[in-house]
MDAnalysis code that builds the backbone (N, CA, C; Angstrom):
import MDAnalysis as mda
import numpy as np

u = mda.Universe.empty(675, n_residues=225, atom_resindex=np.repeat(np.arange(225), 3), trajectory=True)
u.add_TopologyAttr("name", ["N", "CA", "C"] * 225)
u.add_TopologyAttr("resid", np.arange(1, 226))
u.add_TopologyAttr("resname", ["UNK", "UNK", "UNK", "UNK", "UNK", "UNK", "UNK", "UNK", "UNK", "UNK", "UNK", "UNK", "UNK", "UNK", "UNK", "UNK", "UNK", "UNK", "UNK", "UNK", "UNK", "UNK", "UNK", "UNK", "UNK", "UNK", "UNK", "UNK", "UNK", "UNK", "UNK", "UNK", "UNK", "UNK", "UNK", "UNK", "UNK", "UNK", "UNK", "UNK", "UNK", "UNK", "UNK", "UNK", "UNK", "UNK", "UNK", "UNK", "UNK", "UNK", "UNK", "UNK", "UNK", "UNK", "UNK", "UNK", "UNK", "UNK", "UNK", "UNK", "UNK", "UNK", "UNK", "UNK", "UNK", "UNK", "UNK", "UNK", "UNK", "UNK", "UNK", "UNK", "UNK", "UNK", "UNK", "UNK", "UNK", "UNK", "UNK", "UNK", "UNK", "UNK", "UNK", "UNK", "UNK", "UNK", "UNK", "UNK", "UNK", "UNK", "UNK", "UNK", "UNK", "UNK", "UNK", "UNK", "UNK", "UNK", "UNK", "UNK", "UNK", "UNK", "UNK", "UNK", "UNK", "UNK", "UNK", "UNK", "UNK", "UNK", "UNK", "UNK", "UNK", "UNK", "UNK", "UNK", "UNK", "UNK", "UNK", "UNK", "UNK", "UNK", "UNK", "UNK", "UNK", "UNK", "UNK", "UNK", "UNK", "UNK", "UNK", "UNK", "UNK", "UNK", "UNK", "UNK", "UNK", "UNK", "UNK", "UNK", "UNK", "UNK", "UNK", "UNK", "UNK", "UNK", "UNK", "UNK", "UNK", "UNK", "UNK", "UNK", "UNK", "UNK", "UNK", "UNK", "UNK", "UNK", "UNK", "UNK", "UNK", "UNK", "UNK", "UNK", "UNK", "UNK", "UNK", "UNK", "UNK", "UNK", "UNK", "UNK", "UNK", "UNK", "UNK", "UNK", "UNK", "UNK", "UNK", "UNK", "UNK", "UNK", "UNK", "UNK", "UNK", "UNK", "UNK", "UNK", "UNK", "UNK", "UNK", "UNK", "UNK", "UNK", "UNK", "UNK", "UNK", "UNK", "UNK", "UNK", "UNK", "UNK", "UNK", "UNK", "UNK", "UNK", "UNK", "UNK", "UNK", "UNK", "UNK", "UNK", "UNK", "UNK", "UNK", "UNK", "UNK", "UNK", "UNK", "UNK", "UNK", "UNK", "UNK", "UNK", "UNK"])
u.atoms.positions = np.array([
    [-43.499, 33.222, -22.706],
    [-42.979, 33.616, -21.394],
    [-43.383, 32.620, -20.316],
    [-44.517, 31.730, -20.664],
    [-44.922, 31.306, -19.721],
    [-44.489, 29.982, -19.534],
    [-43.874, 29.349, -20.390],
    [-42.996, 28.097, -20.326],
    [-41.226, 28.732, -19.889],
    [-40.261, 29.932, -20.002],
    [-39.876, 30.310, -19.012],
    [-40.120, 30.127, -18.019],
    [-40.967, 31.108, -17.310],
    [-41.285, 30.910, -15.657],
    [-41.143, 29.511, -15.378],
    [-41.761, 28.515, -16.185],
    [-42.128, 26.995, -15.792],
    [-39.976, 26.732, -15.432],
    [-39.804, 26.506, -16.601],
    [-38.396, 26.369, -16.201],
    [-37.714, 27.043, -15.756],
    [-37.677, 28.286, -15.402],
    [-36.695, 29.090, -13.955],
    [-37.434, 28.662, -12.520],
    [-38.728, 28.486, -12.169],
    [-39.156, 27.926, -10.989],
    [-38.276, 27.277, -10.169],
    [-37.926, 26.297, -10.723],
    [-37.255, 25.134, -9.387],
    [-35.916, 25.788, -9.239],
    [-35.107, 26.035, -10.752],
    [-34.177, 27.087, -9.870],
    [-34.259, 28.081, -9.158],
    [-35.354, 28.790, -8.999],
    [-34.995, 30.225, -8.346],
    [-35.993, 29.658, -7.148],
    [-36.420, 28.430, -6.634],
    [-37.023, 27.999, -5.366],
    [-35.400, 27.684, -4.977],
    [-34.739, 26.597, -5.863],
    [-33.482, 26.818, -5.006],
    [-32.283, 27.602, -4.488],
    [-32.777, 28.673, -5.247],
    [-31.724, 29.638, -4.289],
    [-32.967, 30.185, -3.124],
    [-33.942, 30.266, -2.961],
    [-34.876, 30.806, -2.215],
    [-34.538, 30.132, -0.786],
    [-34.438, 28.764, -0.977],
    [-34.297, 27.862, 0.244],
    [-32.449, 27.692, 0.876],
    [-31.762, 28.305, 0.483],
    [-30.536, 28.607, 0.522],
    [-30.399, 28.956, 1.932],
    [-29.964, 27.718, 2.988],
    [-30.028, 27.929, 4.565],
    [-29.517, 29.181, 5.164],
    [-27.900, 29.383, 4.440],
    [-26.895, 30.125, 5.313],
    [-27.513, 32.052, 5.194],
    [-28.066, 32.157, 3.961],
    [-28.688, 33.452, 3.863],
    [-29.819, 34.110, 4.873],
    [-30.469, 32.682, 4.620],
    [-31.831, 32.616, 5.629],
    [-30.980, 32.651, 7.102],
    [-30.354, 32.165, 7.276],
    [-29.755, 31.983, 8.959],
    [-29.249, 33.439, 9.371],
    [-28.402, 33.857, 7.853],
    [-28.001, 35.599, 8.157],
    [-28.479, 36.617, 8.589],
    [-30.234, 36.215, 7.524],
    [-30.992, 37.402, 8.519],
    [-31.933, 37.278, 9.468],
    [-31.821, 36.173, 9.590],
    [-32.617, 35.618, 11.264],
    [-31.129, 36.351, 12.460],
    [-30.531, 35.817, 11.856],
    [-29.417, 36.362, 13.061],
    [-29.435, 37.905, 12.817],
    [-29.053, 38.409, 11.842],
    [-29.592, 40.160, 11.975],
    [-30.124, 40.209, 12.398],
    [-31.272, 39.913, 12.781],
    [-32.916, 40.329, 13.014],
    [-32.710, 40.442, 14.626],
    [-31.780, 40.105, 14.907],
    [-31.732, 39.617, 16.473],
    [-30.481, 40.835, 17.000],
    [-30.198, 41.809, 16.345],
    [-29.045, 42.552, 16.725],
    [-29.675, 44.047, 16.507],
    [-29.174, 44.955, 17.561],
    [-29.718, 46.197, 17.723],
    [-30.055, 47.120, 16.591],
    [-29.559, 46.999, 15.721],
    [-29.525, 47.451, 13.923],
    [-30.816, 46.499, 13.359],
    [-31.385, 45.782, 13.792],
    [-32.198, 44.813, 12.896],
    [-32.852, 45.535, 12.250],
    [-33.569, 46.463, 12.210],
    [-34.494, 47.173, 11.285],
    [-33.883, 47.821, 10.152],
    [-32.737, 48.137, 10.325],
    [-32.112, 48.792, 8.768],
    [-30.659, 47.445, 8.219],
    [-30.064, 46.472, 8.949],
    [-29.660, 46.171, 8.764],
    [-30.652, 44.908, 7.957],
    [-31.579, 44.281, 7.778],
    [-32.082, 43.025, 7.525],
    [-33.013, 43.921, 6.343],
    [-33.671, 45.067, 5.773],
    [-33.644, 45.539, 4.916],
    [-32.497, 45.677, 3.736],
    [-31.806, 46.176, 4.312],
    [-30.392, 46.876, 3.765],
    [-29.901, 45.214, 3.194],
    [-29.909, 44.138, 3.794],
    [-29.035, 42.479, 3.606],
    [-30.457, 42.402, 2.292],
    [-31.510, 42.133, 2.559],
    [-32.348, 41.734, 1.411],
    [-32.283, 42.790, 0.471],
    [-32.734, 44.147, 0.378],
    [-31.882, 44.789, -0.633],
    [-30.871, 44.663, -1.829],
    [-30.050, 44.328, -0.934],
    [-28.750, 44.180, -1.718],
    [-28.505, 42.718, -2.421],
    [-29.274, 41.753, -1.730],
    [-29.653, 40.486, -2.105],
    [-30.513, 40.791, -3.599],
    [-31.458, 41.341, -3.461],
    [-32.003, 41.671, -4.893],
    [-30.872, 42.049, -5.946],
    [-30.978, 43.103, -5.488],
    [-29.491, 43.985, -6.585],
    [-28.500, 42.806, -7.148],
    [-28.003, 41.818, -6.328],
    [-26.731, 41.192, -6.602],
    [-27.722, 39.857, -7.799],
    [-29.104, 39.518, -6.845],
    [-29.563, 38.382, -8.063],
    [-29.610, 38.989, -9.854],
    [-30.203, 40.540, -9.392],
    [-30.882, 41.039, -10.373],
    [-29.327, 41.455, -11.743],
    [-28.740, 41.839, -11.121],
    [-27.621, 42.179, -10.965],
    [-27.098, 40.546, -12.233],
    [-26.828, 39.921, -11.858],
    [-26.201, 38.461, -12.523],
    [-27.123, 38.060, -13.536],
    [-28.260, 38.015, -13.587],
    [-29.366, 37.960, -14.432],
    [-29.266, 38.865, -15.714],
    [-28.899, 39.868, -15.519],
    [-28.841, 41.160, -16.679],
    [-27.332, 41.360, -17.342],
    [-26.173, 40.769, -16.434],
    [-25.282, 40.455, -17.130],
    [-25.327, 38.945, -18.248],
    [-25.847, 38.136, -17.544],
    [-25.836, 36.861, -18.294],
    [-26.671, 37.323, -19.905],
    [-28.121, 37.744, -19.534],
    [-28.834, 38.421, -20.496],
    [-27.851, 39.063, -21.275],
    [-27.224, 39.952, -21.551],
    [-26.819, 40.984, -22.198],
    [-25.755, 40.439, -22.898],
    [-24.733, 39.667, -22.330],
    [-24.353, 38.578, -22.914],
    [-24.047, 37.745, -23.826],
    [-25.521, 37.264, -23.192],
    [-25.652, 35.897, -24.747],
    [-26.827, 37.029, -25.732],
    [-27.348, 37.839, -24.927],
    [-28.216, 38.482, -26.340],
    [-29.464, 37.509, -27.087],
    [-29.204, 37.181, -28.486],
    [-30.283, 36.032, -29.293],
    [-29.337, 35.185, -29.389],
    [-28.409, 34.805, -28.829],
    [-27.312, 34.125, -29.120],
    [-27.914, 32.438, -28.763],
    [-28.921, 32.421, -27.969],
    [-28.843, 31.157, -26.775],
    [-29.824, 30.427, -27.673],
    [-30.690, 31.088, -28.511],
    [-31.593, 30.115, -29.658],
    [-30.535, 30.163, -31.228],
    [-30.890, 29.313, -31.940],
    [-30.790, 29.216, -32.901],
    [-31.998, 30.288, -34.411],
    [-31.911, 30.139, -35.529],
    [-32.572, 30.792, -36.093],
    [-34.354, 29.861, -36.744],
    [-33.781, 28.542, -36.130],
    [-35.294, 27.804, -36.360],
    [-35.905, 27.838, -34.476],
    [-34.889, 28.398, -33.736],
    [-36.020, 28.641, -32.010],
    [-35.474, 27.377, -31.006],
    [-34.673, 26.430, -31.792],
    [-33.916, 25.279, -30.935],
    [-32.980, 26.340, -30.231],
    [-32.678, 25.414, -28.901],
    [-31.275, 25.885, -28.244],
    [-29.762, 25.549, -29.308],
    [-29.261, 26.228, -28.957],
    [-27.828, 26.935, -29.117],
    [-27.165, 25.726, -28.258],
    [-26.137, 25.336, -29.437],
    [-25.236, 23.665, -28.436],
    [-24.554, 24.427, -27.695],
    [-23.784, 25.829, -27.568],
    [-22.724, 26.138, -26.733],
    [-24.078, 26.599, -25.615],
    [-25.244, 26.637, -25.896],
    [-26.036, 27.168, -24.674],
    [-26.303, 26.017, -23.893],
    [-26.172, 24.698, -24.273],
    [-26.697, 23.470, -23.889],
    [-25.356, 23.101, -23.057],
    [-24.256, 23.378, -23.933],
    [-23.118, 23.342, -22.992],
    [-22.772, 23.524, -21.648],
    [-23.335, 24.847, -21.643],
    [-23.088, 25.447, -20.525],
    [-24.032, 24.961, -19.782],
    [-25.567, 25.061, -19.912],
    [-26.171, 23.915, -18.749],
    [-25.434, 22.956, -18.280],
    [-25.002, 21.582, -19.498],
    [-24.526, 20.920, -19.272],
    [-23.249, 21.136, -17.809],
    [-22.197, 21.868, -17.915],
    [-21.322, 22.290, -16.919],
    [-21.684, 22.665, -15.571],
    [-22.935, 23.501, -16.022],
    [-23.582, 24.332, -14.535],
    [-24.942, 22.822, -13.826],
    [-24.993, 22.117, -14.627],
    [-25.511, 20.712, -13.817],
    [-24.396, 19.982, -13.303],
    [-23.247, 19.839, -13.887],
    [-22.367, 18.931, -13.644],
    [-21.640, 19.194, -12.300],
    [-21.290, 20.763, -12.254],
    [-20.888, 21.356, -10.740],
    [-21.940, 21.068, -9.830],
    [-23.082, 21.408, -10.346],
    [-24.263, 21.525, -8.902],
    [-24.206, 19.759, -8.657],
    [-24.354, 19.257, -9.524],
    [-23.899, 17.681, -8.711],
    [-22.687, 17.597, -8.123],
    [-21.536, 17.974, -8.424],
    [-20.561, 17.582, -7.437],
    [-20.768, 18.719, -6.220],
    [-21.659, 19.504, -6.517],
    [-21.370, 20.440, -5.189],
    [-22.460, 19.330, -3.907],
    [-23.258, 18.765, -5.067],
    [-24.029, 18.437, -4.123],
    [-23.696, 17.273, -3.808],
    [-23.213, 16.035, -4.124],
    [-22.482, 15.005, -3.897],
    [-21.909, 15.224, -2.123],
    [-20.773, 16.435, -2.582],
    [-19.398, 17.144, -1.742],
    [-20.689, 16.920, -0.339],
    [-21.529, 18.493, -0.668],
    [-22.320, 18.709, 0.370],
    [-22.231, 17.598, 1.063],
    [-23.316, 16.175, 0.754],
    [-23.882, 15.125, 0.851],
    [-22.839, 13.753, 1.881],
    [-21.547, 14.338, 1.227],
    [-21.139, 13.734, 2.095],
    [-20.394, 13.721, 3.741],
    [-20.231, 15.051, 3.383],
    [-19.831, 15.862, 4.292],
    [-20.985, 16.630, 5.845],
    [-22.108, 16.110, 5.461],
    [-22.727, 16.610, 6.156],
    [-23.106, 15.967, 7.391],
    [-23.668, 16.713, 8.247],
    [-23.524, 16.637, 10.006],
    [-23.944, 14.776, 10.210],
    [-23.527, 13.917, 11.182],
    [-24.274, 12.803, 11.175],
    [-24.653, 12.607, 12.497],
    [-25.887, 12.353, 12.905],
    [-26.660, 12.352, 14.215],
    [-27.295, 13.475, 14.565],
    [-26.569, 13.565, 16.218],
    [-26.879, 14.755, 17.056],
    [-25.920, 15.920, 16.604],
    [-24.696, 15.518, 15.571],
    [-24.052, 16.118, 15.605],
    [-24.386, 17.995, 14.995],
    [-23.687, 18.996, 15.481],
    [-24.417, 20.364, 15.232],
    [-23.807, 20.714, 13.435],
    [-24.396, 21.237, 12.729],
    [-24.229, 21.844, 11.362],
    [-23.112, 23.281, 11.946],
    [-22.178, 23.536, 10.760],
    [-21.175, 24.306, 11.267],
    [-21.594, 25.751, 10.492],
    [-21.780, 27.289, 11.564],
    [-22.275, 27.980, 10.511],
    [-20.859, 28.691, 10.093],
    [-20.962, 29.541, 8.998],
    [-19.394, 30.391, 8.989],
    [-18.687, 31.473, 10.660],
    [-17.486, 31.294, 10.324],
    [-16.940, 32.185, 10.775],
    [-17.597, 33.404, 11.348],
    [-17.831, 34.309, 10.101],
    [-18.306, 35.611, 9.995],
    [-19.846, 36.073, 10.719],
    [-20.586, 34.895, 10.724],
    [-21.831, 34.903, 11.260],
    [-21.448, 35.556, 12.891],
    [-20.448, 35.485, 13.335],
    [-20.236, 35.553, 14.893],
    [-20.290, 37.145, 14.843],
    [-20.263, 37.745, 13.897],
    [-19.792, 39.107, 14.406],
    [-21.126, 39.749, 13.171],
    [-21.905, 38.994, 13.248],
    [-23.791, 39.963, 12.840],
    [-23.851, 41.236, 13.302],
    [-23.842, 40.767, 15.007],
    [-24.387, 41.931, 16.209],
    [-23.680, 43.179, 16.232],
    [-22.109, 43.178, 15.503],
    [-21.699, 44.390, 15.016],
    [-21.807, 45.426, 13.136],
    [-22.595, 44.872, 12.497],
    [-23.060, 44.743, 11.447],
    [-23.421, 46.318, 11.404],
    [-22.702, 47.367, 10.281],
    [-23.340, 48.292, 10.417],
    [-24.362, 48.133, 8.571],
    [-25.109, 49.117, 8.409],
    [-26.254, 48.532, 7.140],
    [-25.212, 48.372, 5.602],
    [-24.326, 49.552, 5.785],
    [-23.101, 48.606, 4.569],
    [-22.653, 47.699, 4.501],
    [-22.073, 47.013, 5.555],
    [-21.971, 45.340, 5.614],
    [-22.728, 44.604, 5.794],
    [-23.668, 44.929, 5.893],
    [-24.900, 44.094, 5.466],
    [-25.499, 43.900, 4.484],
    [-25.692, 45.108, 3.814],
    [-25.723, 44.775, 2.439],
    [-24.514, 44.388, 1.820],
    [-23.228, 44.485, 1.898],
    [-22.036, 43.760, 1.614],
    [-22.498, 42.153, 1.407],
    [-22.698, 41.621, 2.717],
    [-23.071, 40.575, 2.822],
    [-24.313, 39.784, 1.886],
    [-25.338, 40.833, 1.812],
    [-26.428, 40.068, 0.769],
    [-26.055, 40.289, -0.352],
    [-25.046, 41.085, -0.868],
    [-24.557, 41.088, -2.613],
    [-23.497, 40.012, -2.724],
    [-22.674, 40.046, -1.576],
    [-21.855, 38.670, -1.839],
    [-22.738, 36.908, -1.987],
    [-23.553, 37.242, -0.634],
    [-24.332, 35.876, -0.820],
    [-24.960, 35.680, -1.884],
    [-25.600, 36.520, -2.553],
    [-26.443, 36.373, -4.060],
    [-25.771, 36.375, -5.196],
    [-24.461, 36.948, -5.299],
    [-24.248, 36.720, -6.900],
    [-22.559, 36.364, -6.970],
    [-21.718, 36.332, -5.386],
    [-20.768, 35.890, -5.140],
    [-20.912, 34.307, -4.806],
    [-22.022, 34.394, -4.028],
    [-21.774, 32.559, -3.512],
    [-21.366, 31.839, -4.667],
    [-20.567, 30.832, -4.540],
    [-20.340, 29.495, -5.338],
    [-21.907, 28.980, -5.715],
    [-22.458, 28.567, -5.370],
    [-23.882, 27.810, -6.225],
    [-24.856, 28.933, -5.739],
    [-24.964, 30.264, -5.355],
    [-26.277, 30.802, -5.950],
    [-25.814, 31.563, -7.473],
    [-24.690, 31.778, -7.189],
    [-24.026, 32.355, -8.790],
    [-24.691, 30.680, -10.094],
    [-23.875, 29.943, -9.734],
    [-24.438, 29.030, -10.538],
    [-26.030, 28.743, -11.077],
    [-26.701, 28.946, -10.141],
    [-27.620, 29.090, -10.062],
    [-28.182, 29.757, -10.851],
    [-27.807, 31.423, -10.617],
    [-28.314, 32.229, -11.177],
    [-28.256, 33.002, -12.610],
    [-26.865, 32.273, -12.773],
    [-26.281, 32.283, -14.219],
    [-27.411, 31.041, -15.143],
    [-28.100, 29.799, -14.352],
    [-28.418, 28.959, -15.265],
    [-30.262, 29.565, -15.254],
    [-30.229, 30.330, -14.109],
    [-31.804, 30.650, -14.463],
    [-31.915, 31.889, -15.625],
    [-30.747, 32.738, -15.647],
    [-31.164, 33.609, -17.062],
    [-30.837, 32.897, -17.807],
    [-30.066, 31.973, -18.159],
    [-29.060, 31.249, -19.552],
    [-30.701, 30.661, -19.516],
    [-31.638, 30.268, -19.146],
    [-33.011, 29.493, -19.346],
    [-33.604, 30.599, -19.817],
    [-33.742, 31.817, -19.120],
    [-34.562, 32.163, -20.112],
    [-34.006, 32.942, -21.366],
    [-32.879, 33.320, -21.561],
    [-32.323, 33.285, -22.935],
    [-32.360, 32.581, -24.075],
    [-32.895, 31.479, -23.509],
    [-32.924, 30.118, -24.552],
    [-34.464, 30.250, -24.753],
    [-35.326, 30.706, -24.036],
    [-37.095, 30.559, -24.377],
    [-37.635, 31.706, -25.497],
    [-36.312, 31.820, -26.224],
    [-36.279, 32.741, -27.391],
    [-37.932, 33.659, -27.293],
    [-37.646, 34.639, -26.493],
    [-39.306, 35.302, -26.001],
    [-38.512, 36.983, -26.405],
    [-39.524, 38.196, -26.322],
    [-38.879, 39.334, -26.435],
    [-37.987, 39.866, -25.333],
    [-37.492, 40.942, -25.020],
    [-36.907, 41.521, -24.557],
    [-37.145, 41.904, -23.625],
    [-38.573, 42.182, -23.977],
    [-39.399, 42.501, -22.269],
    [-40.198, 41.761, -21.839],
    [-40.510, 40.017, -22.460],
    [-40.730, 39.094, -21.489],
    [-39.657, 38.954, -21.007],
    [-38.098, 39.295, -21.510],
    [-37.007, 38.653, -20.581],
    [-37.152, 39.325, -19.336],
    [-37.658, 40.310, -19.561],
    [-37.391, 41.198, -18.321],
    [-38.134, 41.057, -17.285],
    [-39.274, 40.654, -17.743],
    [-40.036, 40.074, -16.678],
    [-40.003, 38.475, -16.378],
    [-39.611, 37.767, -17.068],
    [-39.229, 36.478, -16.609],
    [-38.182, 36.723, -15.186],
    [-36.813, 37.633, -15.757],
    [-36.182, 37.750, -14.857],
    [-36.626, 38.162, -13.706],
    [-37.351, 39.133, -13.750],
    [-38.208, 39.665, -12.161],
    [-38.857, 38.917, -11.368],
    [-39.275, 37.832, -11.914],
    [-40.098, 36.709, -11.304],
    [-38.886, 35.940, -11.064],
    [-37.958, 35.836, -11.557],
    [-36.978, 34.670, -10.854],
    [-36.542, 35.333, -9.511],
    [-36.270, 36.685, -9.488],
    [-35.242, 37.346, -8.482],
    [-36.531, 37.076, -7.696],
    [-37.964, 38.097, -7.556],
    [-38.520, 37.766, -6.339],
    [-38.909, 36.410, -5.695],
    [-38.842, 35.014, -6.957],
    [-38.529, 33.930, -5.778],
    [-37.663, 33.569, -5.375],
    [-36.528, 34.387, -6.196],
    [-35.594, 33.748, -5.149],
    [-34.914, 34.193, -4.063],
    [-35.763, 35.283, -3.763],
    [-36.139, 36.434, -2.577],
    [-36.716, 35.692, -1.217],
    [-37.484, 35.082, -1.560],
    [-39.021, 34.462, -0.771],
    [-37.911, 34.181, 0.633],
    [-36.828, 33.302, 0.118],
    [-36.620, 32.855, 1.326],
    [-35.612, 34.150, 3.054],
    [-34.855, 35.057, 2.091],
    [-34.699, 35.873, 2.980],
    [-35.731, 37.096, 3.319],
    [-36.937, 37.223, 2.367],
    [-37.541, 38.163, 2.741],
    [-37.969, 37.694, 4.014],
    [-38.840, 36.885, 3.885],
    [-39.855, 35.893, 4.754],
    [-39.246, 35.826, 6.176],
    [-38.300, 35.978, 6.425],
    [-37.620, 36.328, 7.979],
    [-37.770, 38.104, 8.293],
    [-38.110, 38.360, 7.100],
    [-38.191, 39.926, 7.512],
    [-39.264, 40.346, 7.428],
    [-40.377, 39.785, 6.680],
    [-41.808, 40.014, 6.669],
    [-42.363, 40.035, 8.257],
    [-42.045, 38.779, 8.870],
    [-42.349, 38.086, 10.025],
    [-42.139, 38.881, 11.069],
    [-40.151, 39.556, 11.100],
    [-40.294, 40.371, 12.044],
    [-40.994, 41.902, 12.414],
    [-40.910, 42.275, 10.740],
    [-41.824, 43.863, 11.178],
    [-43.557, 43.519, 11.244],
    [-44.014, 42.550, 10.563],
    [-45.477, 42.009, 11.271],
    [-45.899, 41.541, 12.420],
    [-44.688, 40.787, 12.901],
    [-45.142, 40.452, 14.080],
    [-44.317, 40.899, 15.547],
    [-43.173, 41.577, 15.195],
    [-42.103, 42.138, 16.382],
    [-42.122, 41.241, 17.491],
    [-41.484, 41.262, 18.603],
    [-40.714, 40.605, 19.432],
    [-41.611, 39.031, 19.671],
    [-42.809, 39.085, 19.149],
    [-43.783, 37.777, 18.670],
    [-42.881, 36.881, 17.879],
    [-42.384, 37.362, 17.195],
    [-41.933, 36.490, 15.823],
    [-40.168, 36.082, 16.417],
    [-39.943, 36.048, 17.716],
    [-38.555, 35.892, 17.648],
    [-38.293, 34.614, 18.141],
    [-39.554, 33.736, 18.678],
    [-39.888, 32.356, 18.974],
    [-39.531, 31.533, 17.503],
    [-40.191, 32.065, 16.471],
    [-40.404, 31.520, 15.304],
    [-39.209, 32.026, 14.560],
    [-38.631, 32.954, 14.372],
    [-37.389, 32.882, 13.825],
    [-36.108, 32.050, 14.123],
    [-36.052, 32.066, 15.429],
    [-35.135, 31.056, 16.625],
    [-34.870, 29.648, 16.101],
    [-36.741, 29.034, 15.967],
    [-36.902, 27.572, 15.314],
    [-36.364, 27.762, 13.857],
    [-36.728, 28.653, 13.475],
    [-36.076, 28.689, 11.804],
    [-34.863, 28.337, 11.566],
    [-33.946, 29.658, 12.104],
    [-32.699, 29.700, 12.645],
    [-31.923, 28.197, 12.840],
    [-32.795, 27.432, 13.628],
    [-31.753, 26.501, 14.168],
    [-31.643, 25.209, 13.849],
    [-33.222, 25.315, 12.659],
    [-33.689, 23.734, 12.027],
    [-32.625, 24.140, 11.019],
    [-32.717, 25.401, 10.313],
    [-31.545, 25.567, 8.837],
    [-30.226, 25.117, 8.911],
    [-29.739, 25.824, 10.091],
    [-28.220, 25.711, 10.682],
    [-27.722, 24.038, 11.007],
    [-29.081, 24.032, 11.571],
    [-29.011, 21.765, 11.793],
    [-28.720, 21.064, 10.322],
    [-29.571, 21.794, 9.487],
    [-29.879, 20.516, 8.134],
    [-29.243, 21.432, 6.968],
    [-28.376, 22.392, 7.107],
    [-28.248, 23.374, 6.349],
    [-27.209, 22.078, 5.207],
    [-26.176, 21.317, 5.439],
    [-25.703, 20.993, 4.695],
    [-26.447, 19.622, 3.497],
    [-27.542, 19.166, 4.573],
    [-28.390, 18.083, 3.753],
    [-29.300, 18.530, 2.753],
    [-29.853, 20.553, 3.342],
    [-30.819, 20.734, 2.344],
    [-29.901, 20.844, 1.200],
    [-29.279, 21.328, 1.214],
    [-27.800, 22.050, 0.213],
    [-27.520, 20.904, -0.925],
    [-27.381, 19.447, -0.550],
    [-26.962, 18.774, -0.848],
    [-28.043, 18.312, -1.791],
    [-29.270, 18.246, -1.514],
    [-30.366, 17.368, -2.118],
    [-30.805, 18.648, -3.215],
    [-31.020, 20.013, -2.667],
    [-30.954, 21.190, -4.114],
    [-30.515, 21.051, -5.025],
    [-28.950, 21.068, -4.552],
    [-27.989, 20.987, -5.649],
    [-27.883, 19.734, -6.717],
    [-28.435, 18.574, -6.236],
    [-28.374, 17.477, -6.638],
    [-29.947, 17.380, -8.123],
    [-30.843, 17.775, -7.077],
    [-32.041, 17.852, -7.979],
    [-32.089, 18.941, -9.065],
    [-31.616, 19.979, -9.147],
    [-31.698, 20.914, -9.524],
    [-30.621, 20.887, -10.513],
    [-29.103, 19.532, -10.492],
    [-28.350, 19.946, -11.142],
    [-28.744, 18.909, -12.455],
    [-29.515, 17.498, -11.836],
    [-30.062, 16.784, -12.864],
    [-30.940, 17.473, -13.574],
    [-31.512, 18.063, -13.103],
    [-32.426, 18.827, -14.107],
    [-31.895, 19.736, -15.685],
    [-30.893, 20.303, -15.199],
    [-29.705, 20.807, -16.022],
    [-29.568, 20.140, -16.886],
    [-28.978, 19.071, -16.623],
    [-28.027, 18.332, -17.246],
    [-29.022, 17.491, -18.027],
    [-30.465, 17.358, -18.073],
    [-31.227, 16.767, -18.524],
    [-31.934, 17.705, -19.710],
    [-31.970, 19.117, -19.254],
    [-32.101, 19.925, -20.155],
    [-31.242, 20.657, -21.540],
    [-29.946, 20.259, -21.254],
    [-28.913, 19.787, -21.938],
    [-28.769, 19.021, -22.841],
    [-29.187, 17.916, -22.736],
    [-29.395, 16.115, -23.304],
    [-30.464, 17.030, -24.417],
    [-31.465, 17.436, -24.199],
    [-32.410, 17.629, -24.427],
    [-32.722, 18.522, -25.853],
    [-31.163, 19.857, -25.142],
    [-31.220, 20.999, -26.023],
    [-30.252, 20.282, -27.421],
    [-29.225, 19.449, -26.876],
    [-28.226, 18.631, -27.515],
    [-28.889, 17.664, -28.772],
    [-30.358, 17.354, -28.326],
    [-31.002, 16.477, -29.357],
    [-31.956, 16.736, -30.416],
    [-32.518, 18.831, -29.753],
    [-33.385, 19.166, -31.065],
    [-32.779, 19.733, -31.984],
])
């Protein structure tokens, strides 16, 4: 189990650091609902990681090792694919992103937070976690990892639990802040808020990039024992 964790880590740090989520509930946090709405968004953020994790699991089953404990080539495959997107996502990102003074663009939908009742908010954290384009990817390649660390059933289960709560860290952590520290913490959410929204497409870009070589290296890898 414990060479799992080693390899779900960097993926489930990168969905953790995932700007536009983090920006979602900094901006909740700032609207008359903040206390049930920025619960209710991380909530449902769990559910949707936990959620993709237990489908992927169930799935592949013992399917993802072989019967001597090597990876499975169609399991190597699919790394292979889910590195190959996260590089072009991150490429895309990379090039596309803000240059200078210029401002990072957030969505549409962000404009209308302040009317957010706690169902669309959690709407919102089940879409961001297991709908987004690369946290889905993501999160499909952190169980397909530990499917492959041919471990029991209930290290899977706890491998998986440790992936979802890091890859929690990053929207909890706006919500830790505000019920610890209340109208204190709205200096420090603000800066959060507005460094993410600035660099949101460069962090995006360099995740996806590192995270997809890694894949694709683990692939090569599974492809050669």
């Amino acid at each position: 189990m414990g060479d799992a964790i080693g390899q779900i880590l960097p993926i489930a740090i990168g969905i953790a650091l995932s700007p536009i989520p983090i920006v979602a509930v900094v901006l909740m946090l700032a609207t008359p609902r903040a206390r049930v709405n920025g619960p209710a968004f991380v909530a449902a953020w769990i559910v949707g990681l936990a959620a993709v994790g237990i489908i992927v699991l169930a799935l592949v089953g013992d399917d993802a090792t072989t019967d001597s404990g090597t990876p499975a080539r169609w399991a190597s495959g699919l790394k292979l694919v889910l590195g190959l997107l996260l590089l072009a996502f991150g490429v895309r990102a990379w090039l596309e992103r803000p240059r200078g003074a210029e401002a990072g663009e957030l969505p549409g939908w962000m404009r209308a937070l302040d009317t957010f009742t706690p169902p669309k908010a959690a709407g919102a954290g089940l879409l961001l976690s297991a709908a987004n384009p690369k946290n889905l990817v993501l999160a499909v390649a952190g169980a397909a990892t530990i499917a492959q660390a041919d471990i029991s059933v209930g290290q899977e289960a706890g491998a998986l639990a440790i992936f979802v709560a890091i890859g929690t860290l990053g929207v909890a952590a706006p919500l830790v802040l505000y019920f610890a520290l209340g109208d204190r913490s709205r200096a420090i959410l603000d800066e959060l808020k507005d460094w993410m929204a600035r660099n949101n497409a460069t962090i995006m870009a360099v995740l996806a990039l590192i995270i997809g070589l890694k894949l694709i290296g683990d692939a090569i890898s599974g492809f050669s024992s």
